[in-house]
PyMOL Python script that loads the backbone (N, CA, C, O; Angstrom):
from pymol import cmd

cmd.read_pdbstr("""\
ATOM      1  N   UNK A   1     100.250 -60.023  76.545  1.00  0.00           N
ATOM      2  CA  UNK A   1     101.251 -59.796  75.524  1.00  0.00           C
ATOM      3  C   UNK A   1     100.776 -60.181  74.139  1.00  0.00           C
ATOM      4  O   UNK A   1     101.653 -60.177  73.275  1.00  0.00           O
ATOM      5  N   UNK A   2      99.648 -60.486  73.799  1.00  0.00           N
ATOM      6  CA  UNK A   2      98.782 -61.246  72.658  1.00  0.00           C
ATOM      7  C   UNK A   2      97.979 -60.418  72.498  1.00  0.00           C
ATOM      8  O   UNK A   2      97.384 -59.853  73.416  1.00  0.00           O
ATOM      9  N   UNK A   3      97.772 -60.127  70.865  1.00  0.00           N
ATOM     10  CA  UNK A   3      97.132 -59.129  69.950  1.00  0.00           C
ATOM     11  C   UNK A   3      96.399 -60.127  68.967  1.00  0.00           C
ATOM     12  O   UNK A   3      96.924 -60.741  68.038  1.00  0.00           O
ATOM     13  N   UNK A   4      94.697 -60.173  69.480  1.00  0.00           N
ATOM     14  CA  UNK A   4      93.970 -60.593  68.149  1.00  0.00           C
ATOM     15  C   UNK A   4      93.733 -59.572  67.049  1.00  0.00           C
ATOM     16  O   UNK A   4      93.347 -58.431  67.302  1.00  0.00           O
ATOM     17  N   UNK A   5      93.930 -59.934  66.046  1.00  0.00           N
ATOM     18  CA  UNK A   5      93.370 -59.333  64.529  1.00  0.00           C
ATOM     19  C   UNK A   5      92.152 -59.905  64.266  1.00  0.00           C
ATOM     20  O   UNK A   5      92.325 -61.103  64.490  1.00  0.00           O
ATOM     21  N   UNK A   6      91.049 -59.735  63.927  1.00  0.00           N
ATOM     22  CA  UNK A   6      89.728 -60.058  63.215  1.00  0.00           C
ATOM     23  C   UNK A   6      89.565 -59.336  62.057  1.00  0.00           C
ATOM     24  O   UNK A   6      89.740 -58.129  61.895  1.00  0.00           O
ATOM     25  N   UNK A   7      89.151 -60.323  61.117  1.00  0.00           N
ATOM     26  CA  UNK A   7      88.508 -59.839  59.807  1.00  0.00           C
ATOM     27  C   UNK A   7      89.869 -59.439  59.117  1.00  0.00           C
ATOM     28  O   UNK A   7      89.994 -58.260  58.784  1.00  0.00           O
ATOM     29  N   UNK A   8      90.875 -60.302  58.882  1.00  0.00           N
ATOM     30  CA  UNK A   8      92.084 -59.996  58.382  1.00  0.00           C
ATOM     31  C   UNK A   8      92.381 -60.873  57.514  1.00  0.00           C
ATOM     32  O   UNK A   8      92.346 -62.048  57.880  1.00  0.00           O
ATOM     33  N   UNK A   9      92.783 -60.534  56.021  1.00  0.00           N
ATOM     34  CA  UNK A   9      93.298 -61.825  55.119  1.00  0.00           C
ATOM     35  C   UNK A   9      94.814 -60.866  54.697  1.00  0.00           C
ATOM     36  O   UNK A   9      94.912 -59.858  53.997  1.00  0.00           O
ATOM     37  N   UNK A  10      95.550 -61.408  55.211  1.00  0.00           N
ATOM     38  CA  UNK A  10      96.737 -60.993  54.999  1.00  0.00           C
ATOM     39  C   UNK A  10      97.680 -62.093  55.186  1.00  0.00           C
ATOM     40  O   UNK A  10      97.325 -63.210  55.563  1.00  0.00           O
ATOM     41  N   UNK A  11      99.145 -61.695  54.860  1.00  0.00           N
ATOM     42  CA  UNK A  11     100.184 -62.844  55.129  1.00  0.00           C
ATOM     43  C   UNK A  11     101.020 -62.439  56.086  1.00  0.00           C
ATOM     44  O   UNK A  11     101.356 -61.278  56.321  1.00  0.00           O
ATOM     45  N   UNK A  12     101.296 -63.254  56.546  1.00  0.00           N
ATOM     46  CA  UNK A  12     102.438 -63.644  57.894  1.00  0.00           C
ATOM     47  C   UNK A  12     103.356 -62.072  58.177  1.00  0.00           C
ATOM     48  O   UNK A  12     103.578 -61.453  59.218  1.00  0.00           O
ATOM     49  N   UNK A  13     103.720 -61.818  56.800  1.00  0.00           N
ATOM     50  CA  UNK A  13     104.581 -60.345  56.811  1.00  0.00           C
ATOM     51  C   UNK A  13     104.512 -59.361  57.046  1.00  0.00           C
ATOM     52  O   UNK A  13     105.124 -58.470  57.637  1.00  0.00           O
ATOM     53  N   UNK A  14     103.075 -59.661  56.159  1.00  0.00           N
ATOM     54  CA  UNK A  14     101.821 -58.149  56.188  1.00  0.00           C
ATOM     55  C   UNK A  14     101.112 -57.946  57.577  1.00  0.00           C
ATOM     56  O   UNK A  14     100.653 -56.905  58.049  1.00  0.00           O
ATOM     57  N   UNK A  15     101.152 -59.508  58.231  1.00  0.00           N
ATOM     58  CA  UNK A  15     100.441 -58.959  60.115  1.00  0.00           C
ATOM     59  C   UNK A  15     101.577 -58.333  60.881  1.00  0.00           C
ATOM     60  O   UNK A  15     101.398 -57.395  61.658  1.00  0.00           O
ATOM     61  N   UNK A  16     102.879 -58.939  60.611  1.00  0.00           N
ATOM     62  CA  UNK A  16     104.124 -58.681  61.277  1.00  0.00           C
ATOM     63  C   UNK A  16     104.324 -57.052  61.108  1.00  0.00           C
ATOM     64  O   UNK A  16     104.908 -56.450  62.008  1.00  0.00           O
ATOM     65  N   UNK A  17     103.878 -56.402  60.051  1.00  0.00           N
ATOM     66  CA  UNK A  17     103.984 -54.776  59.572  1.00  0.00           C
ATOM     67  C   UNK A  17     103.540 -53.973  60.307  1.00  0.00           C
ATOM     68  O   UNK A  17     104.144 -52.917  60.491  1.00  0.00           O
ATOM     69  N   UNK A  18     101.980 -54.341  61.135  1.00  0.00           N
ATOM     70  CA  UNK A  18     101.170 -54.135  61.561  1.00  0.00           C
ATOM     71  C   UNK A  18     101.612 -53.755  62.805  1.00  0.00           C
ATOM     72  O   UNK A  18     101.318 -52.586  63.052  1.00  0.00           O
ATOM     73  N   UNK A  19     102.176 -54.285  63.623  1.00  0.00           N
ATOM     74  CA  UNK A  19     102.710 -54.951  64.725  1.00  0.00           C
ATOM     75  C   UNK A  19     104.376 -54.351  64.908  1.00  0.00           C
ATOM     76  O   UNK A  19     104.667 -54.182  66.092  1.00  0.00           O
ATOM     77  N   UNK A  20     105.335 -54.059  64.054  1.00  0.00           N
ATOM     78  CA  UNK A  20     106.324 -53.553  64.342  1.00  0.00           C
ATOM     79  C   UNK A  20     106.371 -52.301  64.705  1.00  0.00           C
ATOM     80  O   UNK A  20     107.448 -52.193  65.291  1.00  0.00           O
ATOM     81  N   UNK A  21     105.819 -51.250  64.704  1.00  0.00           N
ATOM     82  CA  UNK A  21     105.929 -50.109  65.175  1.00  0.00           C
ATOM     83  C   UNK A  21     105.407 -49.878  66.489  1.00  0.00           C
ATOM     84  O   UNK A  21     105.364 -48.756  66.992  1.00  0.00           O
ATOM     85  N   UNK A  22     104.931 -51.127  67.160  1.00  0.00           N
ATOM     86  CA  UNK A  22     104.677 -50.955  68.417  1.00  0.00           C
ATOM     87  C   UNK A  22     106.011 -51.602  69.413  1.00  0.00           C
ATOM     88  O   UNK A  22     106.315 -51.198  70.535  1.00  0.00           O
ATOM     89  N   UNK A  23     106.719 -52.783  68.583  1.00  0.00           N
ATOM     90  CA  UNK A  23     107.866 -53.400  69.616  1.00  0.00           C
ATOM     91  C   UNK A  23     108.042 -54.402  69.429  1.00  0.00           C
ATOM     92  O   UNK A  23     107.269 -54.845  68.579  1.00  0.00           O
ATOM     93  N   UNK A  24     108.938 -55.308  69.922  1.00  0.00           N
ATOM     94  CA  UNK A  24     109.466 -56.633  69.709  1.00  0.00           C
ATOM     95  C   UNK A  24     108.036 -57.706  69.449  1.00  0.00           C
ATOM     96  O   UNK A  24     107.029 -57.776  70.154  1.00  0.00           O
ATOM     97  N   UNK A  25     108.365 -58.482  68.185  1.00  0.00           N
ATOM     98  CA  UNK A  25     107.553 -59.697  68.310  1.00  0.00           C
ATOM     99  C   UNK A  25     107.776 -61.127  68.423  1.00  0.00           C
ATOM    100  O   UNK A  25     108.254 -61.838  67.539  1.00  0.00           O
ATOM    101  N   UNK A  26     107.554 -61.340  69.091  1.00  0.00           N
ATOM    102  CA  UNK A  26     108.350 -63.048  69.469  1.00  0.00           C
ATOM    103  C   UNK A  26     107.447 -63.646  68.518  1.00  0.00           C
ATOM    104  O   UNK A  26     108.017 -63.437  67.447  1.00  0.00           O
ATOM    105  N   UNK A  27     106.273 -64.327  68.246  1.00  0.00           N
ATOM    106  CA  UNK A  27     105.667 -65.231  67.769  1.00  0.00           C
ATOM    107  C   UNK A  27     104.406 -64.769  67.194  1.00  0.00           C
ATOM    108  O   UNK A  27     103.765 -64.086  67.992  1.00  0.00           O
ATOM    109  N   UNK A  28     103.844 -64.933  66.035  1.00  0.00           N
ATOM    110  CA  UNK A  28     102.693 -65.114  64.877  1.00  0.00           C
ATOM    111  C   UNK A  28     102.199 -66.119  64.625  1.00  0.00           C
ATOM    112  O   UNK A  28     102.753 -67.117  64.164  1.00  0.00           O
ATOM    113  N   UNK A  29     100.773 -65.932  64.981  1.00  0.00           N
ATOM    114  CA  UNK A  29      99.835 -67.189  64.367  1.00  0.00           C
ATOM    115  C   UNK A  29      99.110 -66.850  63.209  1.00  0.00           C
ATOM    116  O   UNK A  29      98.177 -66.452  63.907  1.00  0.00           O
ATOM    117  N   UNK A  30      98.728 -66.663  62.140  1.00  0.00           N
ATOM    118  CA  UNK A  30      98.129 -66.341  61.250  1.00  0.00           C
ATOM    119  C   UNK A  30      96.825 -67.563  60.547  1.00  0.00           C
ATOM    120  O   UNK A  30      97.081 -68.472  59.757  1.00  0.00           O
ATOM    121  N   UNK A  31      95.234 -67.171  61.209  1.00  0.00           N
ATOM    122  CA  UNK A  31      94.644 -68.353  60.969  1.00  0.00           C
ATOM    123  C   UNK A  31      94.012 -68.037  60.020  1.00  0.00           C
ATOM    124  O   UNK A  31      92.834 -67.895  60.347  1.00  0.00           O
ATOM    125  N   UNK A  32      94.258 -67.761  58.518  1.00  0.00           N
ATOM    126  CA  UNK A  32      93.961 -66.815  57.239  1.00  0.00           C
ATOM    127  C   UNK A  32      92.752 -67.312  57.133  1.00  0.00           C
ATOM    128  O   UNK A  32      91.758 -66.613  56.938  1.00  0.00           O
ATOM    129  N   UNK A  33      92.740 -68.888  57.284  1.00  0.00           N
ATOM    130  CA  UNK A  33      90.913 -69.493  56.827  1.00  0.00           C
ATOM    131  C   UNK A  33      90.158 -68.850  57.364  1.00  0.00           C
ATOM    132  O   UNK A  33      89.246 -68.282  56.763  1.00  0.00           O
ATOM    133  N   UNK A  34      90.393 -68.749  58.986  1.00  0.00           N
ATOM    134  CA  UNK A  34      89.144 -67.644  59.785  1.00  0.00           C
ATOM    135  C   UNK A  34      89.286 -66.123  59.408  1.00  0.00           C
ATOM    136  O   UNK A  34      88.306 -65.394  59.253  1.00  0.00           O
ATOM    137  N   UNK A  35      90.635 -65.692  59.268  1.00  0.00           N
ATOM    138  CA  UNK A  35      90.549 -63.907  58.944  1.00  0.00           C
ATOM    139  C   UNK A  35      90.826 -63.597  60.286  1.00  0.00           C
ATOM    140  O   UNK A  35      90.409 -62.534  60.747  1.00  0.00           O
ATOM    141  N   UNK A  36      91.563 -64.489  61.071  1.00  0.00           N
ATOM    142  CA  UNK A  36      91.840 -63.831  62.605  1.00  0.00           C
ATOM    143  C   UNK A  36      93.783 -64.003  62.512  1.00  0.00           C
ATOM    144  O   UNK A  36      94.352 -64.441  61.512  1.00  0.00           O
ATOM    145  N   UNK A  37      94.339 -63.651  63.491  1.00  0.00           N
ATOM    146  CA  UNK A  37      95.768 -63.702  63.424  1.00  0.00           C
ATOM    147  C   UNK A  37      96.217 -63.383  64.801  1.00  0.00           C
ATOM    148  O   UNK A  37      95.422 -62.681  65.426  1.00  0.00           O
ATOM    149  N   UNK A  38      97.170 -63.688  65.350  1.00  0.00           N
ATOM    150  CA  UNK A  38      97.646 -63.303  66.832  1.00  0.00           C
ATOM    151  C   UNK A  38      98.998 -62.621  66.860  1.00  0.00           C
ATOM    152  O   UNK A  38      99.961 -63.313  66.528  1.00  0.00           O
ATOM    153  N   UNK A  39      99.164 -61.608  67.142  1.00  0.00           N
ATOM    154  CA  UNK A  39     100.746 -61.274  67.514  1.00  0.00           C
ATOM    155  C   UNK A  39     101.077 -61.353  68.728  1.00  0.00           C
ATOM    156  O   UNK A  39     100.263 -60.926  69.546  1.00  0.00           O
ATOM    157  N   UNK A  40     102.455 -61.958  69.248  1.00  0.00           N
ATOM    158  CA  UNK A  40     102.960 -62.095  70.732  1.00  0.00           C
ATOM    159  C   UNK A  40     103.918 -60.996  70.466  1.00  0.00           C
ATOM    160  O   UNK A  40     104.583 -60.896  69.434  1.00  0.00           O
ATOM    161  N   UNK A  41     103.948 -59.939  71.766  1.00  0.00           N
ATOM    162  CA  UNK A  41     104.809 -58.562  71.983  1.00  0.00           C
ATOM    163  C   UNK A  41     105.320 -59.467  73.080  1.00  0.00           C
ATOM    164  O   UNK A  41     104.824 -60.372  73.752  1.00  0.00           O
ATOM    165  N   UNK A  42     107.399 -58.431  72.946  1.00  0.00           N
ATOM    166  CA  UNK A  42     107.985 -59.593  74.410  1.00  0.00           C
ATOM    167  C   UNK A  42     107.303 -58.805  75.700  1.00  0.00           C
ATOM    168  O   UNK A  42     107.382 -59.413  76.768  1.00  0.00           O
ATOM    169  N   UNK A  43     106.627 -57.488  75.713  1.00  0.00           N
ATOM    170  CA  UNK A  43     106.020 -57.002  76.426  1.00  0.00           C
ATOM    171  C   UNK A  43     104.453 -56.517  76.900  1.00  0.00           C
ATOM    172  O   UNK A  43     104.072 -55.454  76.409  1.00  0.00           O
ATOM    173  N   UNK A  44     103.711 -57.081  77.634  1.00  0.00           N
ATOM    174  CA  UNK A  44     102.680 -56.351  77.412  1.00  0.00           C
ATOM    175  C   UNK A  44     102.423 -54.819  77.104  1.00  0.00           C
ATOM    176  O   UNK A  44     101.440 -54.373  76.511  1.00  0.00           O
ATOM    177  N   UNK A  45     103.261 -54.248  77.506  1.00  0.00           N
ATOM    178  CA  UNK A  45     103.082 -52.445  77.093  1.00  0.00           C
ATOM    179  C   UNK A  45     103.197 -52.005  75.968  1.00  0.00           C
ATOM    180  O   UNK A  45     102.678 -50.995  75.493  1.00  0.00           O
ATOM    181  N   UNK A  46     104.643 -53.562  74.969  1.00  0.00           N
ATOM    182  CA  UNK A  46     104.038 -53.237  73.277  1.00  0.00           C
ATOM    183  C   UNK A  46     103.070 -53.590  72.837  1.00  0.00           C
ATOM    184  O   UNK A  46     102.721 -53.041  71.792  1.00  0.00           O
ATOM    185  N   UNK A  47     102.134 -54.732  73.461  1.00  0.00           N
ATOM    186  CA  UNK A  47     100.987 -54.936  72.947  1.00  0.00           C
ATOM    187  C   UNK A  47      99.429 -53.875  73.413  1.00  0.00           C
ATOM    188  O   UNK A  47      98.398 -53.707  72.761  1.00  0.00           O
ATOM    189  N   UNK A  48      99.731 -53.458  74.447  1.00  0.00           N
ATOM    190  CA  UNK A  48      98.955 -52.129  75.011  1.00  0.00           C
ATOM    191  C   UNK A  48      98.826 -51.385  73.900  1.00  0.00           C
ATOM    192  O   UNK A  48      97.774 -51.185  73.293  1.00  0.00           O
ATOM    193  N   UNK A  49     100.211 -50.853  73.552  1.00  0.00           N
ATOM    194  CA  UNK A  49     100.394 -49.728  72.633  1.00  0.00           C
ATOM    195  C   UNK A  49      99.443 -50.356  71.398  1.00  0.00           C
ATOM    196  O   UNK A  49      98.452 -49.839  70.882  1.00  0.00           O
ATOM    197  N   UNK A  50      99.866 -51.212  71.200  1.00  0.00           N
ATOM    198  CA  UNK A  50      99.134 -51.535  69.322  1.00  0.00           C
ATOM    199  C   UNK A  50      97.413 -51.519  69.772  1.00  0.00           C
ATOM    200  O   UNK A  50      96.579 -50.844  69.169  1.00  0.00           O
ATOM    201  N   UNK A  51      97.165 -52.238  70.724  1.00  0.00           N
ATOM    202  CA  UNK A  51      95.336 -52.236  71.000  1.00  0.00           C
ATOM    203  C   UNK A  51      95.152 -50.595  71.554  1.00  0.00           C
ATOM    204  O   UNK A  51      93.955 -50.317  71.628  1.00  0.00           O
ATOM    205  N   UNK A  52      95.719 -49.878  71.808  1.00  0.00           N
ATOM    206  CA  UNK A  52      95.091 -48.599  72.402  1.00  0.00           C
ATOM    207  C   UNK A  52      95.475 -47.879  70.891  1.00  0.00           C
ATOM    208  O   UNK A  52      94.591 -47.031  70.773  1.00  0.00           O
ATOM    209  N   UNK A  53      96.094 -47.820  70.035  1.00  0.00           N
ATOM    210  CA  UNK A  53      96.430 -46.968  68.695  1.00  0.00           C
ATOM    211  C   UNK A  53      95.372 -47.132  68.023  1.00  0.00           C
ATOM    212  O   UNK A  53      94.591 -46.270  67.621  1.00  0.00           O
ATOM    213  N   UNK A  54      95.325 -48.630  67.852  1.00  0.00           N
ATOM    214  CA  UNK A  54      94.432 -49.149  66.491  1.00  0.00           C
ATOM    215  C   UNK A  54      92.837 -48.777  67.395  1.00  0.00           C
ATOM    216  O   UNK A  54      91.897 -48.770  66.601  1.00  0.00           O
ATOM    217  N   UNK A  55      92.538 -48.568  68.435  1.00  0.00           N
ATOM    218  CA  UNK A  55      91.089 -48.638  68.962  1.00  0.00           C
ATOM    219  C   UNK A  55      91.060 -47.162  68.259  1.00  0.00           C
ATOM    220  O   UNK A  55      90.362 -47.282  67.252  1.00  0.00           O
ATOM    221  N   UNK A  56      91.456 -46.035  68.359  1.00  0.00           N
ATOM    222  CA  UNK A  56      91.188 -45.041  67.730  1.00  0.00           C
ATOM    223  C   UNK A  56      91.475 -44.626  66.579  1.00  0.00           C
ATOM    224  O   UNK A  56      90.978 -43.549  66.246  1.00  0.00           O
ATOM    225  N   UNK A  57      92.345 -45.334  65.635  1.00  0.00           N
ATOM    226  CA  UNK A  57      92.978 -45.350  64.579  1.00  0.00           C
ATOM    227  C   UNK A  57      92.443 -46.810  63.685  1.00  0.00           C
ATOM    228  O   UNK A  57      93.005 -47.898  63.814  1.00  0.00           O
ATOM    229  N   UNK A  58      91.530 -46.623  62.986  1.00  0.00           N
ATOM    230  CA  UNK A  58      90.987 -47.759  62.241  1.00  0.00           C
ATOM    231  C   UNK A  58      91.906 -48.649  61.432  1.00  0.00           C
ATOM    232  O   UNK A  58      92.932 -47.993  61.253  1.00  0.00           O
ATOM    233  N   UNK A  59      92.021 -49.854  60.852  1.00  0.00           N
ATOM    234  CA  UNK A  59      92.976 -50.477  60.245  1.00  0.00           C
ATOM    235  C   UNK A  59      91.626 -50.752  58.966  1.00  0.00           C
ATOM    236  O   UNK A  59      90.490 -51.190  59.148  1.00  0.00           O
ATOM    237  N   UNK A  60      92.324 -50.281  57.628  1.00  0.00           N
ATOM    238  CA  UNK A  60      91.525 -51.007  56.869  1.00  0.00           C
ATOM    239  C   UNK A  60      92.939 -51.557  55.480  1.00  0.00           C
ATOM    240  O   UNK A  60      93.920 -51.122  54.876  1.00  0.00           O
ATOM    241  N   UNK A  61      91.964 -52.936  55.665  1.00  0.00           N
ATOM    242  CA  UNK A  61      93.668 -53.843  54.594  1.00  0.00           C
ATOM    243  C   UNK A  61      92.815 -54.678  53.176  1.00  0.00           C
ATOM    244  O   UNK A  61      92.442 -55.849  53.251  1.00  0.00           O
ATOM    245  N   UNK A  62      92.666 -54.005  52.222  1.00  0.00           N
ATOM    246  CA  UNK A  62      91.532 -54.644  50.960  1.00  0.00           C
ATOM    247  C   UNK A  62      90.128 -54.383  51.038  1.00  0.00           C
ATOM    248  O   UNK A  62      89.344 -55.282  50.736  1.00  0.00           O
ATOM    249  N   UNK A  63      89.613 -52.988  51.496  1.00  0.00           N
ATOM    250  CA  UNK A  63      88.704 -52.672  51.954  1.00  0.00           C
ATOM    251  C   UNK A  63      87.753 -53.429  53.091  1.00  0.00           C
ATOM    252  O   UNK A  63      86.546 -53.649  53.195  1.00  0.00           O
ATOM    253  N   UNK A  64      88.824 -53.682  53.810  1.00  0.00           N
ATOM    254  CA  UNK A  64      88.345 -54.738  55.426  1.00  0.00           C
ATOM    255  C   UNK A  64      88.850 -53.771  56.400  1.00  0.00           C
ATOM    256  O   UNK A  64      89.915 -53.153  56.417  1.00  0.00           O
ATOM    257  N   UNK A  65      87.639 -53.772  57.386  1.00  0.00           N
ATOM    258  CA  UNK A  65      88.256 -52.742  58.789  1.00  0.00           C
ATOM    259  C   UNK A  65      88.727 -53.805  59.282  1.00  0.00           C
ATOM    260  O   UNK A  65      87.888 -54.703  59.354  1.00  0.00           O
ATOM    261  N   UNK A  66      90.102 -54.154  59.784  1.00  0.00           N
ATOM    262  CA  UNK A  66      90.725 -54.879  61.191  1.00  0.00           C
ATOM    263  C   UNK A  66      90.253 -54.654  62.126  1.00  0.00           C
ATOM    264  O   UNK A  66      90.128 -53.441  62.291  1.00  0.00           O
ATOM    265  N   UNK A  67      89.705 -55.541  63.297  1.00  0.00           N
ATOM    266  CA  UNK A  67      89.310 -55.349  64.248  1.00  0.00           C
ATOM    267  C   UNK A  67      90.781 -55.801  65.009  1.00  0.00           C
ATOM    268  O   UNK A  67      91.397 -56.709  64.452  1.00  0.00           O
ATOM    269  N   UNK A  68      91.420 -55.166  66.354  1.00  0.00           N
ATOM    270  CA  UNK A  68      92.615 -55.132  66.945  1.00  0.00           C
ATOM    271  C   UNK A  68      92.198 -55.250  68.576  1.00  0.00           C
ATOM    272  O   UNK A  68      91.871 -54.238  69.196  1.00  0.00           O
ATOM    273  N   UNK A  69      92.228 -56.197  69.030  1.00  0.00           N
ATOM    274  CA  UNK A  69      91.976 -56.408  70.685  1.00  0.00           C
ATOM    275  C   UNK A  69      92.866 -57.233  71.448  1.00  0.00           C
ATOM    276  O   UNK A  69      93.377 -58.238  70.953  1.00  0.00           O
ATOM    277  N   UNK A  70      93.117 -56.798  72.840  1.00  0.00           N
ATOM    278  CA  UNK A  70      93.609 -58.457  73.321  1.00  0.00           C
ATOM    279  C   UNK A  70      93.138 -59.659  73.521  1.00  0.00           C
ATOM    280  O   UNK A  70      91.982 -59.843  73.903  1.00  0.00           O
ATOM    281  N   UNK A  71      93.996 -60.631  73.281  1.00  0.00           N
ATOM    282  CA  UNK A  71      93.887 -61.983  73.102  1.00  0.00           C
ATOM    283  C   UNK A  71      93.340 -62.644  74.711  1.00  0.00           C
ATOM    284  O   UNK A  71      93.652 -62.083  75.761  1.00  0.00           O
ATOM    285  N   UNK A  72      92.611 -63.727  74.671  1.00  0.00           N
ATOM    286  CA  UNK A  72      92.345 -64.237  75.893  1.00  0.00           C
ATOM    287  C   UNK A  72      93.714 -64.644  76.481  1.00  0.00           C
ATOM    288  O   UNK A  72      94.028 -64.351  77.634  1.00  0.00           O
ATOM    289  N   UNK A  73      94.818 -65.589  75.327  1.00  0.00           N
ATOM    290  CA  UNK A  73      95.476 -66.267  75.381  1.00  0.00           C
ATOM    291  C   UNK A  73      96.847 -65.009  75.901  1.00  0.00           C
ATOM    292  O   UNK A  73      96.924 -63.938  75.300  1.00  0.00           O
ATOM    293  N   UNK A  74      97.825 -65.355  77.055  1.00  0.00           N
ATOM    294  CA  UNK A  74      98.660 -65.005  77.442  1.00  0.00           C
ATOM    295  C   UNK A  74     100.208 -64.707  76.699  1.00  0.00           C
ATOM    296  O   UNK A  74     101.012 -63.774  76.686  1.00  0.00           O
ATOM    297  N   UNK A  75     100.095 -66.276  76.012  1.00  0.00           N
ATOM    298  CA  UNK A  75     101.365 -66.154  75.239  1.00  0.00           C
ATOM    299  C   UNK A  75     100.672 -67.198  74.219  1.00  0.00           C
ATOM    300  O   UNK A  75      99.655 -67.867  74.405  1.00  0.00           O
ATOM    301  N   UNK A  76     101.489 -67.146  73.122  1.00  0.00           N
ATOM    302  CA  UNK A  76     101.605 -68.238  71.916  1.00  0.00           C
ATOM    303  C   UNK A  76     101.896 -69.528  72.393  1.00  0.00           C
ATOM    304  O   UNK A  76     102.373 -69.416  73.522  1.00  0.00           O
ATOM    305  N   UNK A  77     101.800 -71.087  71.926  1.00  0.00           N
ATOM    306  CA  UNK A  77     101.951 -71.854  72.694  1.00  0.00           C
ATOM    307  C   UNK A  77     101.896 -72.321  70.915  1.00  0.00           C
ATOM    308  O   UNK A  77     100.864 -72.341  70.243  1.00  0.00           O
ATOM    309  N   UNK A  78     103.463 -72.713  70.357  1.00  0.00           N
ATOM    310  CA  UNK A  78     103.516 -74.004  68.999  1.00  0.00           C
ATOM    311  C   UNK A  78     103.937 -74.601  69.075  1.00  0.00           C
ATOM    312  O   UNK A  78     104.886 -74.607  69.860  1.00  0.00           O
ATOM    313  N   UNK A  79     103.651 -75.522  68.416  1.00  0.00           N
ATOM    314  CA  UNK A  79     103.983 -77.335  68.156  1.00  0.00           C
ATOM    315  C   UNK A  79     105.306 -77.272  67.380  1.00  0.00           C
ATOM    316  O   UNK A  79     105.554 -76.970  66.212  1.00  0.00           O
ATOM    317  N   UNK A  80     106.064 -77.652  68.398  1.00  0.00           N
ATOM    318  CA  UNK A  80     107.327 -77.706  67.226  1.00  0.00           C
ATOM    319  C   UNK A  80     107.442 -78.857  65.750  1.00  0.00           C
ATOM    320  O   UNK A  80     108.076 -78.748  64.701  1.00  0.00           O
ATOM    321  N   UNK A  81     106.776 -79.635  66.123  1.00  0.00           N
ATOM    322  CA  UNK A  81     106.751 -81.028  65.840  1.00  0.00           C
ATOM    323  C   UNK A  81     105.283 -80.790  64.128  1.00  0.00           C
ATOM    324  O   UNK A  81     105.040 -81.436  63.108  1.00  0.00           O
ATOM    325  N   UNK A  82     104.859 -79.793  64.631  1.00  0.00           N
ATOM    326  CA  UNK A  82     103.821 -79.054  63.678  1.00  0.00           C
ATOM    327  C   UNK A  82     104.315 -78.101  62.768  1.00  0.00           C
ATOM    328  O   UNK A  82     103.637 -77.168  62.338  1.00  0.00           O
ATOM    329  N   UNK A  83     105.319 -78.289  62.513  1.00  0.00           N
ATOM    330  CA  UNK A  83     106.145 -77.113  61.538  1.00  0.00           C
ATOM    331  C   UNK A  83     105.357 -77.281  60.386  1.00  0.00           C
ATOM    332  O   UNK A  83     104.632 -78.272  60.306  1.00  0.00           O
ATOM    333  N   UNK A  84     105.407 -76.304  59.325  1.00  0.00           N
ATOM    334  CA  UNK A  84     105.465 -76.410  57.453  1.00  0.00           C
ATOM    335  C   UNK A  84     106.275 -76.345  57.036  1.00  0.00           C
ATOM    336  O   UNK A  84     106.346 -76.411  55.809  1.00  0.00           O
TER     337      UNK A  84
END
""", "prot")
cmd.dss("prot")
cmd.show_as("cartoon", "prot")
cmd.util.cbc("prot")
cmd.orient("prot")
């Protein structure tokens, strides 16, 4: 249900954009220092959809190609206690 982004400097909104036309998103990690980002779909088949679109459909965001794959990680896992 987890969508890595690589090579991405964008904000929280701008990954979320990315990501809505495939289906529900429960949770965003956005690790801007690295240029990577995670989206959680409540389904794996919305996250299917976004890695099988973007594999043939290039993402480019500030003249950066997005790289779009699945995540090792199953689901998002945050620290509540780690808020900003």
């Amino acid at each position: 249900r987890v969508v890595h982004l690589r090579n991405i400097d964008a904000s929280e909104v701008e990954i979320v954009q990315f990501g809505l036309p495939f289906g529900k998103i429960t949770n965003v990690l956005n690790l801007r220092k690295k240029n990577q980002a995670f989206l959680e779909f409540d389904t794996i088949d919305h996250a299917q959809a976004m890695v099988e679109y973007f594999s043939s459909v290039p993402i480019l965001l500030n003249g950066r190609q997005i790289f779009v794959q699945f995540s090792n990680h199953q689901e998002l896992k945050t620290d509540p206690n780690n808020a900003n």
